[in-house]
C-alpha positions in Angstrom: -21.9 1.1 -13.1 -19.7 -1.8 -11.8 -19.0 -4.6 -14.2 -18.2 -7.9 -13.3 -15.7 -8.1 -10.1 -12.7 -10.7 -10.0 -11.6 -11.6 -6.2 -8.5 -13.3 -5.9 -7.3 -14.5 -2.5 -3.2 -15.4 -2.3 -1.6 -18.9 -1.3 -0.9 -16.9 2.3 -4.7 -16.1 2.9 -3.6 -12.7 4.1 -3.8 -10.8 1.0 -7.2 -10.6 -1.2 -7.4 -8.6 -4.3 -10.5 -7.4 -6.3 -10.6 -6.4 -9.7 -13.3 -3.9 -11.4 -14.1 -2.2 -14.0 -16.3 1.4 -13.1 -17.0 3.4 -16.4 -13.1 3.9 -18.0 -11.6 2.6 -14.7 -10.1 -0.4 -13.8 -10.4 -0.3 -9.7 -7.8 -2.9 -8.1 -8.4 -3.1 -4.3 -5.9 -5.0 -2.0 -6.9 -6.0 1.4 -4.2 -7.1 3.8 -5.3 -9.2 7.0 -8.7 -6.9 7.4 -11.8 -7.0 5.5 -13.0 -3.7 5.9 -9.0 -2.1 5.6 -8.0 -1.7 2.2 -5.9 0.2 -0.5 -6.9 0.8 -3.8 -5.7 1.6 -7.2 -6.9 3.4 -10.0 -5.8 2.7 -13.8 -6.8 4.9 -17.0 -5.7 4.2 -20.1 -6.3 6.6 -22.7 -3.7 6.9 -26.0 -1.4 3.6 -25.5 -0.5 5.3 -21.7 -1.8 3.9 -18.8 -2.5 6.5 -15.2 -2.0 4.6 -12.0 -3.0 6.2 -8.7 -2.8 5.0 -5.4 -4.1 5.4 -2.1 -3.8 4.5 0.9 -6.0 2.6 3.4 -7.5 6.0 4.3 -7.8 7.1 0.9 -5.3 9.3 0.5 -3.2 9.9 -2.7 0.2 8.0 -1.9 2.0 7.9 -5.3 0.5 8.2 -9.1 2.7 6.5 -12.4 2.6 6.2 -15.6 3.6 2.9 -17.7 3.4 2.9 -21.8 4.1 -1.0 -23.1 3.3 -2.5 -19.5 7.1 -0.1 -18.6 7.2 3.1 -16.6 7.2 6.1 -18.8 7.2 9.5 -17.6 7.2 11.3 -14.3 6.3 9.3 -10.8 5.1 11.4 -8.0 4.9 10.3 -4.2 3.1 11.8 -1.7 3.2 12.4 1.9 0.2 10.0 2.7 0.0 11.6 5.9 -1.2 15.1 4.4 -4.5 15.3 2.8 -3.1 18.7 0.4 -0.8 16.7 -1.9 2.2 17.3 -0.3 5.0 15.9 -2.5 7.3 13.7 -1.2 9.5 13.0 -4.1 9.5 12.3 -8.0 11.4 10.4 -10.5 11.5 10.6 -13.9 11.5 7.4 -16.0 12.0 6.7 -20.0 11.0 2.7 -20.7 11.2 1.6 -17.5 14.5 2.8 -16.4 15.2 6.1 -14.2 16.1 8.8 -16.7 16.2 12.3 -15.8 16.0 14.3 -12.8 14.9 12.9 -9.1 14.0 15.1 -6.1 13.1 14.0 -2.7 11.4 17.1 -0.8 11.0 17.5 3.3 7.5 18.3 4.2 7.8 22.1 3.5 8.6 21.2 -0.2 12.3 21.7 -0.1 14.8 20.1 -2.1 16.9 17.7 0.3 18.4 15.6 -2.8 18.6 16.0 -6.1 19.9 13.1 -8.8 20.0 12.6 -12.3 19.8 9.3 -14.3 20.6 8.5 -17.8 18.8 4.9 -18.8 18.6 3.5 -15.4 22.3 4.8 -14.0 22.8 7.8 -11.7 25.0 10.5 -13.1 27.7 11.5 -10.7 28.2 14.9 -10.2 30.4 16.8 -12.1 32.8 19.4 -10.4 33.1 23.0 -11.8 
């Protein structure tokens, strides 16, 4: 069931959002300059954490985050939007809205091509043995 929907158009009139709740989702669509052509995001929240996935204009997974206290918290996966199987394009680990851990950006066979580690939001440079 779709509760009440919020349309919001921007001061550029290229740009038109609409907001709705659909059982424990909040649905945010963004259309850009077509009104058929959209993309969309999804938001749970369950336990204080909020699950954002987004797609692209063919609906396609592109990238899914999680925020806890409106701040990125946890690991951030990209996809490559071109694939339909998931194909991961890179993620990033984040701890209260700064980069903290490891990052990997992967080619499209899912190999490592760089690999980077953060500590609260600065990149660790690598240490020689």
């Amino acid at each position: 069931m779709n509760d009440k929907k919020t349309t919001s158009t921007y001061p550029n009139k290229r740009i038109k959002t609409e907001v709705y709740q659909e059982n424990d989702t909040l649905v945010t669509k963004f259309y850009y300059d077509a009104k058929n052509a959209y993309v969309k995001e999804l938001t749970k929240e369950k336990d204080g954490i909020k699950d954002v996935k987004h797609f692209n204009v063919d609906g396609v997974l592109s990238k899914q985050e999680y925020f806890v206290d409106g701040k990125r918290h946890g690991v951030e996966t990209r996809y490559l939007v071109s694939k339909a199987t998931k194909t991961v394009k890179s993620t990033k680990t984040y701890f209260e809205g700064k980069l903290h851990g490891e990052c990997f950006t992967y080619n499209a066979l899912g190999g490592v091509i760089k690999q980077e580690v953060f500590v609260h939001g600065r990149r660790e440079e690598k240490k020689e043995d």
